[in-house]
N, C-alpha and C positions, 0 to 999 in steps of 0.2 A: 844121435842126431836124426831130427824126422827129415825125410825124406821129401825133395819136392814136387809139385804135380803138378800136372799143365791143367792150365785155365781151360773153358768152354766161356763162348761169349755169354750165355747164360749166367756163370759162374761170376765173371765179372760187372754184366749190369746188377746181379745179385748184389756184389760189394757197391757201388754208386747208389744202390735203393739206400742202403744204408747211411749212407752218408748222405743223399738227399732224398727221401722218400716222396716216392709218384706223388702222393695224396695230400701234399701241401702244395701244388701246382695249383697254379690260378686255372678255372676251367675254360677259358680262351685259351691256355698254351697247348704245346704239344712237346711232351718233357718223353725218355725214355729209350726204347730200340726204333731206330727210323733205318737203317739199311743193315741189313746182316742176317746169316742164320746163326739162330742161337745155340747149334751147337756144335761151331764152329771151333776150334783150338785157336786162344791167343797166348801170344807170347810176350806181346809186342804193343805199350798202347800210347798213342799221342792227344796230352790234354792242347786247347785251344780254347779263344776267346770264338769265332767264328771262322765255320769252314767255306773254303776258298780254296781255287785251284793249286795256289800256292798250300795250304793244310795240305791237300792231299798230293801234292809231290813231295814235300817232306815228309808224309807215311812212309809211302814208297821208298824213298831213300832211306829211311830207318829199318825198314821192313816189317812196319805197323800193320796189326792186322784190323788195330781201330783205332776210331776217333773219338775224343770224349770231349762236345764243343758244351761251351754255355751258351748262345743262341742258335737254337734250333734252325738247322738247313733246311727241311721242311715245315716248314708253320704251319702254312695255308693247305686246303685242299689239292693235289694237282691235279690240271683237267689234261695234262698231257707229258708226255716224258721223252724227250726229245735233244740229242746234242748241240742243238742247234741254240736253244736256248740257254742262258749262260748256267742257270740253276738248274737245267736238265745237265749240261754240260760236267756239272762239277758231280752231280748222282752216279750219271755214268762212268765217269774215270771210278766214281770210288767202286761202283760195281765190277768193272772190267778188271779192277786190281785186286779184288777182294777184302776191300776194306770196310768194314762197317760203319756205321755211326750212329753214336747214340748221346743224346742231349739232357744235360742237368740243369734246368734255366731257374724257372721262379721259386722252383721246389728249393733249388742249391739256393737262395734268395733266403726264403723263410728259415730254411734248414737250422738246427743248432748246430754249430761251430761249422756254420753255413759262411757264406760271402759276407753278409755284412756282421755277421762275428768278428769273420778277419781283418775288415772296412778300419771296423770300430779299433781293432787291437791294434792296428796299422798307425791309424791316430791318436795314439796314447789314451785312451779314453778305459775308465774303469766301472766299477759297481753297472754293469751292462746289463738294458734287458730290452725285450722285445719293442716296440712302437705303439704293435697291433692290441686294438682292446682283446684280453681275451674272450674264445669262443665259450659257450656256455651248452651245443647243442651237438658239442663232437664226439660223444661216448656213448656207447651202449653196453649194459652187461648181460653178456651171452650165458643162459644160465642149460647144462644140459646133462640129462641122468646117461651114466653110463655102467653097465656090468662090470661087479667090480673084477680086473687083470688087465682089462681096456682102456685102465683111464689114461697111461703115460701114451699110449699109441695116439690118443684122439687129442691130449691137451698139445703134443710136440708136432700134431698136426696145423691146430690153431697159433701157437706160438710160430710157426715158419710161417704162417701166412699175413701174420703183424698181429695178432691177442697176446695182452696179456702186458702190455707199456705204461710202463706208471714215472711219471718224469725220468728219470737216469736208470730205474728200474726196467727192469725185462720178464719174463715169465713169469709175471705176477700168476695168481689165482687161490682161489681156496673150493675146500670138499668135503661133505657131510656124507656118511653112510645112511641109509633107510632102505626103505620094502620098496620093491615098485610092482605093480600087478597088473596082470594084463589077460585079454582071451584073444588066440587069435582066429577068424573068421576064416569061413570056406575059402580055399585056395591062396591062403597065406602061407609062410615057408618061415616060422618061427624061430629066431636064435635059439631059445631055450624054451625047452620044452614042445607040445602040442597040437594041432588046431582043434578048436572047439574046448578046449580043457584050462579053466581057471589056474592061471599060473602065476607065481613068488618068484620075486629075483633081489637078490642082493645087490644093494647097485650104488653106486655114487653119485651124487649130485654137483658137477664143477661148473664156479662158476668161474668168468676173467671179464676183462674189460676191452671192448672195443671199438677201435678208427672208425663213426660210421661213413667213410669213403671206402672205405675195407672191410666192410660189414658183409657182402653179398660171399665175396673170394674169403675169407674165412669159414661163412655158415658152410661153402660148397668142399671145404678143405674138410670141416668137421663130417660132415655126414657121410666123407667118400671115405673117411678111416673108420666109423662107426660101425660095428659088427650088425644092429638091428637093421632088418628090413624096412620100421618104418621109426626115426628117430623124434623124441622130444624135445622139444629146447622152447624158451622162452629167450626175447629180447625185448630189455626194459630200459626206456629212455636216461642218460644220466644228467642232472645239471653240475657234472666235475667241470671246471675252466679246462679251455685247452690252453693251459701253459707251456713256455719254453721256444715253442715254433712257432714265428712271427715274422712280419713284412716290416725292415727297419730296425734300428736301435738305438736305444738312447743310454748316452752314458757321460761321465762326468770328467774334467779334465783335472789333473792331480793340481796344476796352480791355474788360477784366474790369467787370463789372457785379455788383448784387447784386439779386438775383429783384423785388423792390418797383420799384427803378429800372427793369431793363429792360421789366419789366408795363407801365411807363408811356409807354414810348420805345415798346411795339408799341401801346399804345393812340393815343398821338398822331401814328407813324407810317401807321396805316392809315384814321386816323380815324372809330375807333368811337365808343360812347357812355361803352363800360364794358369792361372783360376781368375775367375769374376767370383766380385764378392755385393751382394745387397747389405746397405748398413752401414752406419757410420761408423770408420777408422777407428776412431777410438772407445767405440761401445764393448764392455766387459763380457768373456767369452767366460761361462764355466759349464753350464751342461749344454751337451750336443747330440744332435739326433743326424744320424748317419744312413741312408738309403742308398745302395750300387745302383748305377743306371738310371733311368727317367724315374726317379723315385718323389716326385712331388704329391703322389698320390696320397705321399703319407704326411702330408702339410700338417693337414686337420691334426692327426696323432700328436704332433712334436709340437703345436700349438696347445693343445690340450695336455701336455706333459709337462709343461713352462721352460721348453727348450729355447735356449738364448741364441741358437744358428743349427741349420738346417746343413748338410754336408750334401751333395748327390750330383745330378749332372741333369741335362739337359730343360735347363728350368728356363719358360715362357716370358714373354716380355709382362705382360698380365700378371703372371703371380708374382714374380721381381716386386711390381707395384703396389700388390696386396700387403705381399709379406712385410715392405717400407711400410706398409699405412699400420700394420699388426705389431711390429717395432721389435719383428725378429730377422736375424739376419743370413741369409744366406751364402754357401759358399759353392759357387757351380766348377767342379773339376773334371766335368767331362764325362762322357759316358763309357767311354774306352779306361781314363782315367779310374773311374772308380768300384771297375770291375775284372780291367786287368789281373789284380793282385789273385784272383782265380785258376790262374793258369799254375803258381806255383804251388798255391795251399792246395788247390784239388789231388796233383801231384803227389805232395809228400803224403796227403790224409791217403790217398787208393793205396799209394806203395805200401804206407804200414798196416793196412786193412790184409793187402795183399802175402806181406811177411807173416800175418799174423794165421793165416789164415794156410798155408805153408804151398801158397802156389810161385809157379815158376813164370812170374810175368815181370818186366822193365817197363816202369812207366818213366816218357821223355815230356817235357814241357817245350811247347814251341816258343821259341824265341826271338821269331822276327815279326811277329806280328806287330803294326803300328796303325795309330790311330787315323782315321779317313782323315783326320781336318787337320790342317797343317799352322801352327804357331808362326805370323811374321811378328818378329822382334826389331 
């Protein structure tokens, strides 16, 4: 039986990259470590929808040593850090308790078998895929010669720092043998060989594919494990799709519905109080496109995908009217509503990231949080 080991916060935002990687964050967010040091020992960790004085009494009572919200506590820049203020308020108890916090928003959003994966599998919906058109300008292939006994040091350097992802695939790469030749000049300090003396090296050519959001922290990963003083590498633009990671989802419902029935299947399945629905009653529901949170953004998508109802939460009096004149229908369940289901998926996904991984951490789901806006019936 292996043996178990205590986490480092480190260790744990490492498992959340994975599950939501940084580099699908919209660049307005602020996804990641916002209070803590990272090499701190957890044991202990509390997922949330957002943190609030109540999040962080309930750490404390569990004896969390973190928080793991989906909107971010700190968004905005702070021009001041103060208990006086309610969001200075809530930083400082988690400081003075020693609680960290770190946020998985847009990223957990796009993520595969992210939020709205769960959205979607929440509302029966099958044959599921992305919203977003895919990107066309997300890859780069890092190509770099290396002496050949150095290559597994320098490619497991690239592969830890995200090279090397090819849909469900991981450590992609390929390696060619050849000559590499080189002189090195006055006051150089040569791997092999010389200065001034024409020199041969056996060397490897690797190439892998790269995030370019992760392009810089991978080149700086490869060169800091690279034995030469001065390294080569090329990077070459890819047009591969970025498939899989996307804002939204569209998927199909196993029988035809009509807009009134299915209102009530997304109200009973996410268990709200109430949904508003655009559309008439009796218009036939079969593919649906699914966004957590203020997801109108992805209107255009689920229109140009010939979604028959739009699923998300905080939809405008304006687009209500649009979406009526476009003769698709929407289903507003709230925005609490349809990102809550977050609190338990993130949960069970870190704990078996966590098991799998043979660390000695309890992950707890808060359970009282509820929605600001109050249902009168």
């Amino acid at each position: 039986m292996t043996e178990k080991k205590i986490a480092r916060l480190a260790d744990v935002v490492g498992l959340i990259n994975r599950i939501s990687p940084p580099h699908l964050a919209e660049d307005w967010d602020n996804v990641g470590l916002q209070i803590g040091d990272p090499n701190v020992a957890i044991q202990r960790v509390l997922i949330c929808l957002d943190v609030d004085s109540s999040t962080v009494e309930e750490a404390g009572r569990l004896g969390a040593q973190l928080i793991v919200s989906h909107h971010p506590l700190i968004f905005r820049p702070l021009k001041r850090l103060s208990p006086v203020d309610p969001q200075g308020d809530i930083i400082c108890r988690a400081i003075r308790q020693n609680i960290a916090v770190v946020a998985a928003h847009t990223n957990l959003d796009r993520a595969v078998d992210g939020l709205n994966d769960w959205l979607a599998e929440e509302l029966g919906l099958s044959a599921v895929v992305p919203l977003e058109r895919p990107r066309t300008d997300g890859y780069q292939k890092l190509v770099v010669y290396v002496p050949v006994g150095h290559e597994n040091a320098v490619m497991d350097a690239m592969f830890k720092a995200g090279a090397g992802h090819i849909g469900a695939y991981d450590r992609c790469s390929f390696r060619t043998l050849g000559t590499g030749t080189f002189r090195g000049g006055t006051g150089t300090d040569p791997f092999i060989g010389t200065p001034g003396s024409q020199e041969e090296a056996e060397e490897l050519r690797l190439e892998t594919i790269v995030p370019v959001p992760l392009q810089e922290r991978i080149v700086a990963r490869m060169v800091k494990a690279h034995p030469y003083e001065e390294v080569a590498y090329d990077l070459i633009p890819l047009a591969n799709p970025v498939n899989g990671p996307g804002l939204g989802r569209l998927g199909v419902l196993d029988k035809q519905m009509i807009l009134s029935e299915f209102a009530r299947q997304v109200k009973d399945s996410l268990g709200v109080g109430a949904v508003r629905m655009v559309g008439d009653s009796d218009q036939p529901i079969t593919k649906v496109a699914v966004c957590g949170g203020a997801g109108m953004g992805v209107y255009a998508d689920a229109l140009r995908h010939g979604a028959d109802c739009l699923v998300s939460g905080d939809i405008k009096f304006h687009e209500a009217h649009r979406a009526r004149n476009d003769g698709m229908a929407l289903i507003d369940a709230g925005h609490f509503g349809t990102e809550k289901i977050m609190i338990t998926k993130l949960s069970e996904r870190l704990t078996a990231l966590a098991v799998q991984h043979h660390y000695q951490l309890e992950v707890h789901a808060m359970t009282t949080e509820k929605d600001p806006f109050i249902t009168i019936t």
